[in-house]
DSSP file (Angstrom, degrees, kcal/mol; ACC not computed):
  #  RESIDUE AA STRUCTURE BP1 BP2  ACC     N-H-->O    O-->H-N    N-H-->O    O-->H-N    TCO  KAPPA ALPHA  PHI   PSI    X-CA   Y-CA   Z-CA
    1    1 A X              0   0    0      0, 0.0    53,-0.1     0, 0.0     2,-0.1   0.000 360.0 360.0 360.0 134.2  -44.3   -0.3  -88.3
    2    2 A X        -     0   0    0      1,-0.1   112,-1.3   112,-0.1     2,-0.3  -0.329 360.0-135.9 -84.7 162.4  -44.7    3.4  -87.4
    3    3 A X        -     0   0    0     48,-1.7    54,-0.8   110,-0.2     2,-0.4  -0.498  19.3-145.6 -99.7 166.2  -42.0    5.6  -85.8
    4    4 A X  E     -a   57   0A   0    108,-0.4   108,-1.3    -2,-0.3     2,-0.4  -0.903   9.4-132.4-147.5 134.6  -42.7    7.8  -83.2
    5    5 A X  E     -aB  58 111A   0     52,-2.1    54,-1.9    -2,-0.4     2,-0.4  -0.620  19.6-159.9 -72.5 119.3  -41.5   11.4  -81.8
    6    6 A X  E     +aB  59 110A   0    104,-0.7   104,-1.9    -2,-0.4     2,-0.4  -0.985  18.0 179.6-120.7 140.4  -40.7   12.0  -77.6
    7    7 A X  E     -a   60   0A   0     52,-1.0    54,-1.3    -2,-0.4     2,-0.2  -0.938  30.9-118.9-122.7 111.3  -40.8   15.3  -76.6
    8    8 A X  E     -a   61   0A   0    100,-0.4     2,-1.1    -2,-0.4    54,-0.2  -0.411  27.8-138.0 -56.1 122.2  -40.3   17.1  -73.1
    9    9 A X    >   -     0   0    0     52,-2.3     3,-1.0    -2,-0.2    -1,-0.1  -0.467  17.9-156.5 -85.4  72.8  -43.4   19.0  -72.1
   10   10 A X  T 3   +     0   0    0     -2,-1.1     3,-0.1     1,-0.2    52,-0.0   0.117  68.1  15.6 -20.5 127.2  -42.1   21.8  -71.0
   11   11 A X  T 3  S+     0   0    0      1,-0.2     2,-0.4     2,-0.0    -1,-0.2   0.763  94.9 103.4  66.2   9.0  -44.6   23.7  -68.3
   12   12 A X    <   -     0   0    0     -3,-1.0    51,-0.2     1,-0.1    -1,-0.2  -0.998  44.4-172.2-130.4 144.8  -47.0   20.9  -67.4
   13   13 A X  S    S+     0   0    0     -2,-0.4     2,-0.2     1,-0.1    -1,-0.1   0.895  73.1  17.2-100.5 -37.3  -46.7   19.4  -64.4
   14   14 A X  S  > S-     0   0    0     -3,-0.1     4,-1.6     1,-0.1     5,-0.2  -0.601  75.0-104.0-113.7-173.2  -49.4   16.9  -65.4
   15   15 A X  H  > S+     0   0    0     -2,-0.2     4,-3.1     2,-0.2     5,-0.5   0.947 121.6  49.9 -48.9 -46.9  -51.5   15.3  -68.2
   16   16 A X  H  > S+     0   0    0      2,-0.2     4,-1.5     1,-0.2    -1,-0.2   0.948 104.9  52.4 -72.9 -29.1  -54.3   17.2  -67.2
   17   17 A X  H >> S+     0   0    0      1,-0.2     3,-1.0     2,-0.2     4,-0.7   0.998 119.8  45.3 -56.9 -47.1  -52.4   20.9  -67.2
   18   18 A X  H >X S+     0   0    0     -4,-1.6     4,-1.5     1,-0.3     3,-0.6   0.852 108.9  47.6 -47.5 -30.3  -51.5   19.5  -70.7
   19   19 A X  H 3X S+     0   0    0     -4,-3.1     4,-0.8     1,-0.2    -1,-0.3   0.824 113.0  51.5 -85.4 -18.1  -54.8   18.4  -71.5
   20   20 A X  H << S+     0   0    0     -4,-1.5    -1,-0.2    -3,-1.0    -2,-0.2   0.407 114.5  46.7-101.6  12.9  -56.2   22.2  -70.2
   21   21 A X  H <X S+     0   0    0     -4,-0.7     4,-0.9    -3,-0.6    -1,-0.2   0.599 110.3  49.8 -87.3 -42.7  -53.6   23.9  -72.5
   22   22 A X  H  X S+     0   0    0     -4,-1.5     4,-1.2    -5,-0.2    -2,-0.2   0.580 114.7  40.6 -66.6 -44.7  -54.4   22.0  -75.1
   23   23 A X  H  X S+     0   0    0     -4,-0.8     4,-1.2    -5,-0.2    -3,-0.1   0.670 119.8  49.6 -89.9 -24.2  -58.5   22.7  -74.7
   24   24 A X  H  > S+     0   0    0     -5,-0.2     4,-1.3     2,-0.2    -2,-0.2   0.909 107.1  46.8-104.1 -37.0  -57.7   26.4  -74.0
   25   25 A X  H  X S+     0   0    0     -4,-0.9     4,-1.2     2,-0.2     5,-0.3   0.991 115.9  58.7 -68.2 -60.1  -55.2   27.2  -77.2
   26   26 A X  H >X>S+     0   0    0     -4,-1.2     4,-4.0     1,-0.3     3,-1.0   0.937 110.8  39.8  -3.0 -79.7  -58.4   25.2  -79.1
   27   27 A X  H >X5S+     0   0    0     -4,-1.2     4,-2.1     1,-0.3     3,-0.9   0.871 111.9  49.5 -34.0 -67.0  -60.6   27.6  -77.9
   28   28 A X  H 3X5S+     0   0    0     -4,-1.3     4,-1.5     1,-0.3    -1,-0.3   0.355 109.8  53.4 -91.0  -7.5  -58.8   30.6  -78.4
   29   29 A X  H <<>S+     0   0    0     -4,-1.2     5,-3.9    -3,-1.0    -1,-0.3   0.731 112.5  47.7 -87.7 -36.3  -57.8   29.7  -82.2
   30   30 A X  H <<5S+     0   0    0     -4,-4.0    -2,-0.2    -3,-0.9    -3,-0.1   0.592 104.9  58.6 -89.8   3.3  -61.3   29.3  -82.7
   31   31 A X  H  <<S+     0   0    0     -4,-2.1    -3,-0.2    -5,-0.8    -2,-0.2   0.925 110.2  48.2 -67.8 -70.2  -62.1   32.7  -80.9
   32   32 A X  T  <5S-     0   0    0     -4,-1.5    -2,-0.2     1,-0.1    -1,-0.2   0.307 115.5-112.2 -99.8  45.6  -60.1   34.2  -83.4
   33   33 A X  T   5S+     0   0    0      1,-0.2     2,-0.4     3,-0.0    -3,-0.2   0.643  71.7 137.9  77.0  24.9  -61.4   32.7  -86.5
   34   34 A X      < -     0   0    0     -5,-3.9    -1,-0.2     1,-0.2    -3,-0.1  -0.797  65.8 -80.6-108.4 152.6  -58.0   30.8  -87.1
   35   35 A X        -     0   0    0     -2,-0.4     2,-0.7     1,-0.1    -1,-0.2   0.147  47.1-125.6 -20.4 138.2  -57.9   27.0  -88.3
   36   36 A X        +     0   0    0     -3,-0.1     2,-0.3    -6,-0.1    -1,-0.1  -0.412  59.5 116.0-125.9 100.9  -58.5   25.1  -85.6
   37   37 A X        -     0   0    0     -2,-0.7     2,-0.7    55,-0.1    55,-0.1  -0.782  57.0-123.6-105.8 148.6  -55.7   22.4  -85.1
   38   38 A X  E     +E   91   0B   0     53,-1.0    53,-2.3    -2,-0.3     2,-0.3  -0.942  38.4 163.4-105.9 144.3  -53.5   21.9  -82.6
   39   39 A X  E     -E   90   0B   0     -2,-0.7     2,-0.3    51,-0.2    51,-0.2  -0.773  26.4-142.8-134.1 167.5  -49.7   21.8  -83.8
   40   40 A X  E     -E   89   0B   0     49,-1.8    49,-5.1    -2,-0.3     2,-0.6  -0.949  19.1-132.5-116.7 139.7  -46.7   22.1  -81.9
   41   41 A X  E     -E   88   0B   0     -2,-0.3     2,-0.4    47,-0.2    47,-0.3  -0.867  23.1-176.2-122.6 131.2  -43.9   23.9  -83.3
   42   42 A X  E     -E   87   0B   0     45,-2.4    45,-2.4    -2,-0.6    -2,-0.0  -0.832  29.0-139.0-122.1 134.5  -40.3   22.6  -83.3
   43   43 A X  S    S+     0   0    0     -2,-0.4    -1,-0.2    43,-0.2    45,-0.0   0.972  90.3  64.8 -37.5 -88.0  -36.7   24.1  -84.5
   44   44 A X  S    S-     0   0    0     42,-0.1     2,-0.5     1,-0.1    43,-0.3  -0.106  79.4-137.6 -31.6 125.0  -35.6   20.8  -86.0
   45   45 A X        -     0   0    0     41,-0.1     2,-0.4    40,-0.1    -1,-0.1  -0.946  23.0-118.7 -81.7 104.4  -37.4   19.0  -89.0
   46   46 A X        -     0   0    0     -2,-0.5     3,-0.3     1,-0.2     6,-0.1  -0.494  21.9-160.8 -31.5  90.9  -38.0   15.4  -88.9
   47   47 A X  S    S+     0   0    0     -2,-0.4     2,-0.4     1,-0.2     3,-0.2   0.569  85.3  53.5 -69.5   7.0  -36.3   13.8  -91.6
   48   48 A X  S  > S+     0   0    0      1,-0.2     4,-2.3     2,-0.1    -1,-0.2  -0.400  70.2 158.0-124.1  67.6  -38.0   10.6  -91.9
   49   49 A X  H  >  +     0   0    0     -2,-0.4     4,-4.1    -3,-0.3     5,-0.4   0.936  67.2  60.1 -64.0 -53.2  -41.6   12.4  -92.3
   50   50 A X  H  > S+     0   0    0      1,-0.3     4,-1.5    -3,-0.2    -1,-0.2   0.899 105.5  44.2 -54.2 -42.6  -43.1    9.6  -93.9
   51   51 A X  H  4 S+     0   0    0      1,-0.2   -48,-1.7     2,-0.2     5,-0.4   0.703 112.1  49.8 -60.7 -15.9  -42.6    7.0  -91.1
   52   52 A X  H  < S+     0   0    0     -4,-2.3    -1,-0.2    -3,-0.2    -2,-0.2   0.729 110.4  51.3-100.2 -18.8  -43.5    9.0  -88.5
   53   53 A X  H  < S+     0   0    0     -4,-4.1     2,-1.6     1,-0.2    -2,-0.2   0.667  92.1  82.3 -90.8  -4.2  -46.9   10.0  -90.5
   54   54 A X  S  < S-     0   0    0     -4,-1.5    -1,-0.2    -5,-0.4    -4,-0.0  -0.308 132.1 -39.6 -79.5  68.0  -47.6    6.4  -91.0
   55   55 A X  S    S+     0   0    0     -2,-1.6    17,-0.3    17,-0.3    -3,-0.1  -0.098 106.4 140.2 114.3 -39.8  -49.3    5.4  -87.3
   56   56 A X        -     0   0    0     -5,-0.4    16,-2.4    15,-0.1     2,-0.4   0.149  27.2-178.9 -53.3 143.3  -46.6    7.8  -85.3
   57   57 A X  E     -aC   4  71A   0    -54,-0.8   -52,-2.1    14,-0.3     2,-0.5  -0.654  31.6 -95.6-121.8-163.0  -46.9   10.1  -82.4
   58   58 A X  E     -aC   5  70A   0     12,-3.1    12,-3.0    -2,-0.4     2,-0.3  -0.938  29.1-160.1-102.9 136.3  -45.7   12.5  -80.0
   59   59 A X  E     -aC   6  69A   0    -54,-1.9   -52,-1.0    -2,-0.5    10,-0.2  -0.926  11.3-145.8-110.6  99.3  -44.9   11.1  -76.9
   60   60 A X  E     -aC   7  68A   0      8,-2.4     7,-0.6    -2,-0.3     8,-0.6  -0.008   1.7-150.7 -54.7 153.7  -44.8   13.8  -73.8
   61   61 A X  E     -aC   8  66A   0    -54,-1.3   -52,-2.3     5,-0.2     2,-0.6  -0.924  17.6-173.0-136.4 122.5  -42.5   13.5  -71.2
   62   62 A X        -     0   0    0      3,-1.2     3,-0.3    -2,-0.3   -47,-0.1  -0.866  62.7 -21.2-126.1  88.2  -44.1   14.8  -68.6
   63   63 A X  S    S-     0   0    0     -2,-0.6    -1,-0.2   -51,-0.2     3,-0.1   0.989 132.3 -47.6  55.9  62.4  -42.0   15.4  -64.7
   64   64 A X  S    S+     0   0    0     -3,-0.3    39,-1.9     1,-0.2     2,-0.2   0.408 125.5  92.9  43.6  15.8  -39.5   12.7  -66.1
   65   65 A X  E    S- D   0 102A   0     -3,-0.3    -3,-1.2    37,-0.2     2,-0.7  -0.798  76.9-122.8-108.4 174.3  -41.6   10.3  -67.2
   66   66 A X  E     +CD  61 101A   0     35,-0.7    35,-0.8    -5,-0.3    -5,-0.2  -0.910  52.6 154.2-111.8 118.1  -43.2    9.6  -71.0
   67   67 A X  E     +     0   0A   0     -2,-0.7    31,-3.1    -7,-0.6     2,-0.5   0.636  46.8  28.6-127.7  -3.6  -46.7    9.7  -69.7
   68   68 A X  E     -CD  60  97A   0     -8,-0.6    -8,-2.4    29,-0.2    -1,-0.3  -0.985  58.7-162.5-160.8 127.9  -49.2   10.8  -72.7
   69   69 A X  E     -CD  59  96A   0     27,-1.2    27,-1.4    -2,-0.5   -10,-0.3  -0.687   3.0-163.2-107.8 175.1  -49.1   10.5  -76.7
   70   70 A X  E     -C   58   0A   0    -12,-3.0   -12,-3.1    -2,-0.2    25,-0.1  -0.826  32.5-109.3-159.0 128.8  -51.0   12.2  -79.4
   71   71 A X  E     -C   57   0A   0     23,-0.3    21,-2.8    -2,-0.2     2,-0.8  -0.177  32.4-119.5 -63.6 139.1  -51.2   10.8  -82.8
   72   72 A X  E     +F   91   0B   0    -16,-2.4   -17,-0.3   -17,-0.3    19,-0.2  -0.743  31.7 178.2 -92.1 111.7  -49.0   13.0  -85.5
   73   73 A X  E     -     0   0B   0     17,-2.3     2,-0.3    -2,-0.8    18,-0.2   0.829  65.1 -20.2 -75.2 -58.0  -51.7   14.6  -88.5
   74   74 A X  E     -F   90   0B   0     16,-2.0    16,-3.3     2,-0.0    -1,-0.4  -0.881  45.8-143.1-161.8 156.9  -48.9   16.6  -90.6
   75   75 A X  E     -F   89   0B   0     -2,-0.3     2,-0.3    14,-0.2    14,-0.2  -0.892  22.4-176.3-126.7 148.6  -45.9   17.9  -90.4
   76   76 A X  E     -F   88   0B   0     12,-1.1    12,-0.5    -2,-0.3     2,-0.4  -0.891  11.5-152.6-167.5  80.7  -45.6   21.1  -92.3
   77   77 A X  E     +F   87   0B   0     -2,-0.3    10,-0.2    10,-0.2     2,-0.2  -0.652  24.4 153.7 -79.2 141.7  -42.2   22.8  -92.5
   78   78 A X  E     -F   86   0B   0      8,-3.2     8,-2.1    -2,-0.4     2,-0.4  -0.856  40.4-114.0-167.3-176.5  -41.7   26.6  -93.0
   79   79 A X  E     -F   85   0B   0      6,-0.2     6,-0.2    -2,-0.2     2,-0.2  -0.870  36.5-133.8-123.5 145.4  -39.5   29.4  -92.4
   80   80 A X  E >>  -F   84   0B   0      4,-1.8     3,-3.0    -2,-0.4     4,-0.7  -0.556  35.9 -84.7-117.1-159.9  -40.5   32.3  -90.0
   81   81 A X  T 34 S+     0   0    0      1,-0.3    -1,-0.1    -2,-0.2    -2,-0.0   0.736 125.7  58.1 -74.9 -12.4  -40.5   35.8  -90.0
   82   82 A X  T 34 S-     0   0    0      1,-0.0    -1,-0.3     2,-0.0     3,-0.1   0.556 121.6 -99.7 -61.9 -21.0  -36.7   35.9  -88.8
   83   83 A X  T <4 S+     0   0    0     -3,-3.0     2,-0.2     1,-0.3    -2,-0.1   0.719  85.3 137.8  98.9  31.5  -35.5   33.7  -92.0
   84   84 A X  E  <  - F   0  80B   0     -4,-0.7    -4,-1.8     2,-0.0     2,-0.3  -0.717  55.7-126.3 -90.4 171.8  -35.5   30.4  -89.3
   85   85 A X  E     - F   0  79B   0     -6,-0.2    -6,-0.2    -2,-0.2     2,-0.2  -0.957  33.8-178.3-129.7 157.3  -36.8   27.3  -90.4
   86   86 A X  E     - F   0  78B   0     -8,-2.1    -8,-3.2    -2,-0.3     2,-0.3  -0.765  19.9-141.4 150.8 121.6  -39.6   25.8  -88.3
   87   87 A X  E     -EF  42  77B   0    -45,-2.4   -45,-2.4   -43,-0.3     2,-0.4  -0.786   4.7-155.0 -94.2 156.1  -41.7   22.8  -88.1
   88   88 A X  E     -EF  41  76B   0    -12,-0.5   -12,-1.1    -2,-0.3     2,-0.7  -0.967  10.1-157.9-120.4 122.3  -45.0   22.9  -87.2
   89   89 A X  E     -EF  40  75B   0    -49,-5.1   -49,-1.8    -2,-0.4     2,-0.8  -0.873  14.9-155.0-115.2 119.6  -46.0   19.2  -85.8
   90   90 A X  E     -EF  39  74B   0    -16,-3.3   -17,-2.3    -2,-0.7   -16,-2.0  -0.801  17.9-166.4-108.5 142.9  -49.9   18.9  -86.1
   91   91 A X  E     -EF  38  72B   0    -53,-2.3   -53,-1.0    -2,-0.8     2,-0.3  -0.840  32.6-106.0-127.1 160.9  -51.2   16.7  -83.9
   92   92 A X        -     0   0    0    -21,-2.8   -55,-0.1    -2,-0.3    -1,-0.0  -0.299  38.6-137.2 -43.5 107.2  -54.3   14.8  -83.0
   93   93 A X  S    S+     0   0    0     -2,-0.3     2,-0.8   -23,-0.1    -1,-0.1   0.537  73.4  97.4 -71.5  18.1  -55.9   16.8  -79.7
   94   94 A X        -     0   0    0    -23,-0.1     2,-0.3     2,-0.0   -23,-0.3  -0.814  65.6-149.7-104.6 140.2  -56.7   13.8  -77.8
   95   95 A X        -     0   0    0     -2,-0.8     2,-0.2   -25,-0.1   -25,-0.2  -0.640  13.6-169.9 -83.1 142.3  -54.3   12.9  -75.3
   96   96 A X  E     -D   69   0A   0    -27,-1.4   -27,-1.2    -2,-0.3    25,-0.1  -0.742  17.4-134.6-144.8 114.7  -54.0    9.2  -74.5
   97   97 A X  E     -D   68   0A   0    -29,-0.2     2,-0.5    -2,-0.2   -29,-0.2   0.253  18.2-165.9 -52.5 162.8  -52.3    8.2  -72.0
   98   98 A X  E     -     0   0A   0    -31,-3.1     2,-0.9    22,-0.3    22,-0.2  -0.938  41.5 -72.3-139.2 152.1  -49.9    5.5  -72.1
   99   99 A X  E     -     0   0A   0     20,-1.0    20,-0.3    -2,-0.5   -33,-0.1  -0.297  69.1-101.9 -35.7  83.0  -47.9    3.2  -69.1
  100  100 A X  E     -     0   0A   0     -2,-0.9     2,-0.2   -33,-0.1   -33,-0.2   0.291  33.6-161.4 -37.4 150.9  -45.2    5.7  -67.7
  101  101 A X  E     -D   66   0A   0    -35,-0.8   -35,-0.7    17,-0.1    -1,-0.1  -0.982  21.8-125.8-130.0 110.9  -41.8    5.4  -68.7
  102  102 A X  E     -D   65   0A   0    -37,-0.2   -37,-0.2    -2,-0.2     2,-0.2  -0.457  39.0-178.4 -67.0 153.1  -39.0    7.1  -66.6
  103  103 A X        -     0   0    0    -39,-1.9     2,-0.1   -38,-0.1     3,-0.1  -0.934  21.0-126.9-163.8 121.7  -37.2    9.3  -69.2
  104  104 A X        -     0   0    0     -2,-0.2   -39,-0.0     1,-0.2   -40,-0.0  -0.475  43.2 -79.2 -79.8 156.7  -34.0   11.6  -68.5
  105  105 A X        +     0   0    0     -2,-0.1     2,-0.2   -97,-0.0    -1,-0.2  -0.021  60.2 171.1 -41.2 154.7  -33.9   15.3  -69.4
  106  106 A X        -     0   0    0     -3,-0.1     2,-0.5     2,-0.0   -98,-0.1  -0.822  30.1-118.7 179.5 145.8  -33.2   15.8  -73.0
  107  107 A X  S    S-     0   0    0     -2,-0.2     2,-0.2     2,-0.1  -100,-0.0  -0.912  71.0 -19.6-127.4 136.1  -33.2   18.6  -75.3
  108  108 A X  S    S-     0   0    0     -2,-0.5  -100,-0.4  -100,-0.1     2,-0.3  -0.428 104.0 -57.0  84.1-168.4  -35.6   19.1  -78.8
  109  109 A X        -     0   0    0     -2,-0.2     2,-0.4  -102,-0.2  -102,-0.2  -0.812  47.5-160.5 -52.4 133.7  -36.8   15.7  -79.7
  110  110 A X  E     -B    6   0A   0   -104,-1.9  -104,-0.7    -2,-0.3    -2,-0.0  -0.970  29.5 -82.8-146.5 142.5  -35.8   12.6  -80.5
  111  111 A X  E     -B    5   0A   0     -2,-0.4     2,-0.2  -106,-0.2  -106,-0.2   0.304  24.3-169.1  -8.3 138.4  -36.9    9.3  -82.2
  112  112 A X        -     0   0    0   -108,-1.3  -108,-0.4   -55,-0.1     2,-0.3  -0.864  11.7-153.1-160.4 104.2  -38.9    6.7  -80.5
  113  113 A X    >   -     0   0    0     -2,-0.2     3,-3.9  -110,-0.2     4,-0.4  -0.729  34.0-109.6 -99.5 146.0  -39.2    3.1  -82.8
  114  114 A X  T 3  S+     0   0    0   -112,-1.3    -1,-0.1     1,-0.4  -111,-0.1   0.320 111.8  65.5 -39.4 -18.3  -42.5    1.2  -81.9
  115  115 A X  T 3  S+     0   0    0      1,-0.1    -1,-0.4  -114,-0.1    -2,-0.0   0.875 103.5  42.3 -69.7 -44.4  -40.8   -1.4  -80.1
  116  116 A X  S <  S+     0   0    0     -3,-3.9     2,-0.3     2,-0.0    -2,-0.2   0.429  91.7 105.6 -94.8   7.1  -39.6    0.6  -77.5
  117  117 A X  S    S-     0   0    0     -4,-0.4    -3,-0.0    -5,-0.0    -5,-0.0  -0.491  71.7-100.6 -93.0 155.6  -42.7    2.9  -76.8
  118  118 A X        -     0   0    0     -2,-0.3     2,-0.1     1,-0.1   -18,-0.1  -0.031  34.1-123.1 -46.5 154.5  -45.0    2.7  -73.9
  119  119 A X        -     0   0    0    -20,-0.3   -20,-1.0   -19,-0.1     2,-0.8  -0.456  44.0 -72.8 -60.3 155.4  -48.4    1.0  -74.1
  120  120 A X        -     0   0    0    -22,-0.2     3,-0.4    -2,-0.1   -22,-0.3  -0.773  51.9 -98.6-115.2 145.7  -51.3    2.6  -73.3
  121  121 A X  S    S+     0   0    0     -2,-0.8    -1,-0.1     1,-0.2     5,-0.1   0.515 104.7  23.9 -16.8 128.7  -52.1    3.2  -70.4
  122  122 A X  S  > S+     0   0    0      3,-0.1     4,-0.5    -3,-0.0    -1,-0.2   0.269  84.5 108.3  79.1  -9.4  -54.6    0.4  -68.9
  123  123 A X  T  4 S+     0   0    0     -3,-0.4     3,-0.2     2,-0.2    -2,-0.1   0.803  89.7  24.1 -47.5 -40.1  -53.8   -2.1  -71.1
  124  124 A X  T  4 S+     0   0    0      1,-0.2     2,-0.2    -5,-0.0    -1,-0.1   0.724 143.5  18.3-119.1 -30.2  -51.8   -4.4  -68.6
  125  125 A X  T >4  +     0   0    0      1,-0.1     3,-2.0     2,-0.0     4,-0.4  -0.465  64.0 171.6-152.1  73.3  -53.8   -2.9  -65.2
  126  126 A X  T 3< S+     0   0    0     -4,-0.5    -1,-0.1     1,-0.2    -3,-0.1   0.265  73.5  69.4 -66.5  12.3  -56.9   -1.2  -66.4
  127  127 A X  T >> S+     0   0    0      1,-0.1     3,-1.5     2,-0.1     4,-0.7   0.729  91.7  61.8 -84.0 -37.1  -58.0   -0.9  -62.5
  128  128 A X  G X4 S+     0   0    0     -3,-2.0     3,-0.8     1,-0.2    -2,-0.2   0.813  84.4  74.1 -76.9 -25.2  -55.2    1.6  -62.1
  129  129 A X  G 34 S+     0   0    0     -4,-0.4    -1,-0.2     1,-0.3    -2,-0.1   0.713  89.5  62.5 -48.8 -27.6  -56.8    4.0  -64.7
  130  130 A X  G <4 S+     0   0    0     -3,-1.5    -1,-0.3     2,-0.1    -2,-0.2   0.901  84.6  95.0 -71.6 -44.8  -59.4    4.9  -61.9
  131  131 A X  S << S-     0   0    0     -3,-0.8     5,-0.1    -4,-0.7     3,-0.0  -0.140  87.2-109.6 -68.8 150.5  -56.7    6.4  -59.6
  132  132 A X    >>  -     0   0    0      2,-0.1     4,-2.9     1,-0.1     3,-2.1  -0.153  42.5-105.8 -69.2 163.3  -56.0   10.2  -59.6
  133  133 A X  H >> S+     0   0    0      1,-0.3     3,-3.1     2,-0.2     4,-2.1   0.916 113.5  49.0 -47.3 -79.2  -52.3   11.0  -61.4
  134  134 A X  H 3> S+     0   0    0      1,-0.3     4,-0.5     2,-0.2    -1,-0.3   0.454 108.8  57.4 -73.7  25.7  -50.1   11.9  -58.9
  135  135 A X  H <> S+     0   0    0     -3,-2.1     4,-1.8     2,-0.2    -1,-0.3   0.620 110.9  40.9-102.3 -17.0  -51.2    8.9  -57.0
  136  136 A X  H <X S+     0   0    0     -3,-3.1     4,-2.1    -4,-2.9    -2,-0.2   0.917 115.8  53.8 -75.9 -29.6  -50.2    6.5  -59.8
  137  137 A X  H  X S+     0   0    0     -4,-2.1     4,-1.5     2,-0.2     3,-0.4   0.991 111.5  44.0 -52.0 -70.5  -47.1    8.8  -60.2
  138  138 A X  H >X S+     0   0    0     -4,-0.5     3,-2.8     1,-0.3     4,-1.0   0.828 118.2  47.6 -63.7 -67.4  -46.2    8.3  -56.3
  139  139 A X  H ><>S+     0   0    0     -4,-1.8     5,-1.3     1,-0.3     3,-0.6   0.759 111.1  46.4 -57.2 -55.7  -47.0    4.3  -56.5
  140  140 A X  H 3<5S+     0   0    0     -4,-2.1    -1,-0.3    -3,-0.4    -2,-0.2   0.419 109.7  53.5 -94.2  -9.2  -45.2    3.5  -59.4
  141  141 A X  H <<5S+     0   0    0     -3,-2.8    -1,-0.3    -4,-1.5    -2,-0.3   0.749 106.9  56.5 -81.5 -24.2  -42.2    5.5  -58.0
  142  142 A X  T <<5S-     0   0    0     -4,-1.0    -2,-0.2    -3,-0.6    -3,-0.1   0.609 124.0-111.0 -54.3 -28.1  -42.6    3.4  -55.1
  143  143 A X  T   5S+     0   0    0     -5,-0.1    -3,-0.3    -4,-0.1    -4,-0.1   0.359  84.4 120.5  79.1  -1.1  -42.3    0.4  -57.2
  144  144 A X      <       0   0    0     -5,-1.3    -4,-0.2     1,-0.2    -5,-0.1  -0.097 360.0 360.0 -59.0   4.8  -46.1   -0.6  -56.7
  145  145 A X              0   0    0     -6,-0.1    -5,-0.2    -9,-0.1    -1,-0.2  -0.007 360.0 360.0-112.3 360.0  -47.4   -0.5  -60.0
C-alpha cells in the first residue's frame, strides 16, 4: 500500500492557479534548455523514500483543504550552494484532483497513509466535477456536497 506526502500550497488560491504555475515553470525550463520536470523542493528529506515511491503522492492543501494530488517520480536529495541539504520532490505534472478534505495549517510536510487520503475527485458524485471550484468550495462548506 503506498504512502503518501500533504503539503501546503503556498500562493495558490486554487487548483487552477496551481495548475497555471505548474504549465508556466514547464515552459520556462524548457525555454531555457533545462530538463524539463517539475519538482518541488523541500528542506526535510523523506525517510521512508521507498514507500512513498511505490504508488505515492503529493497531496496540496489548497485554502485549507487537500484538494489536488500529483503522483511522486523521484526524490533526489542534495545539498545547495549554502552547505543545506535539500530535497528535490519530482513530481508527475498532472494535477488530479481528489474529494476535498478540510486540513489545518501546518508547517513542511507530513505523511499521509492510503487509508486516510482523499479519493479522487468524482468518484462518489461525478456530476459535481462539472461545477466551477469555488462553487464546489462554497457548497461543500455549506455542507451540500
Amino acid at each position: 500500500m503506498p504512502l503518501h506526502l500533504v503539503k501546503l500550497c503556498v500562493g495558490a488560491d486554487s487548483v487552477g492557479d496551481l495548475e497555471d504555475w505548474i504549465t508556466n515553470r514547464l515552459a520556462e525550463r524548457r525555454r531555457l534548455g533545462e530538463p524539463v520536470e517539475h519538482k518541488h523542493t523541500t528542506r526535510m528529506v523523506p525517510k521512508r523514500r521507498e514507500e512513498l515511491l511505490d504508488g505515492g503522492s503529493l497531496y496540496w492543501v489548497i485554502k485549507g483543504q487537500i484538494a489536488v494530488r500529483q503522483t511522486l517520480v523521484d526524490i533526489r536529495s542534495f545539498t545547495d550552494a549554502g552547505g543545506i541539504g535539500r530535497c528535490d520532490l519530482v513530481l508527475d505534472p498532472a494535477l488530479v484532483e481528489v474529494d476535498p478534505r478540510p486540513r489545518r495549517p501546518f508547517q513542511g510536510w507530513r505523511y499521509l497513509v492510503a487509508k486516510e487520503a482523499p479519493p479522487d475527485f468524482g468518484a462518489v458524485l461525478p456530476e459535481v466535477r462539472a461545477m466551477p471550484e469555488p462553487l464546489r468550495r462554497e457548497l461543500r462548506d455549506l455542507g451540500l456536497i
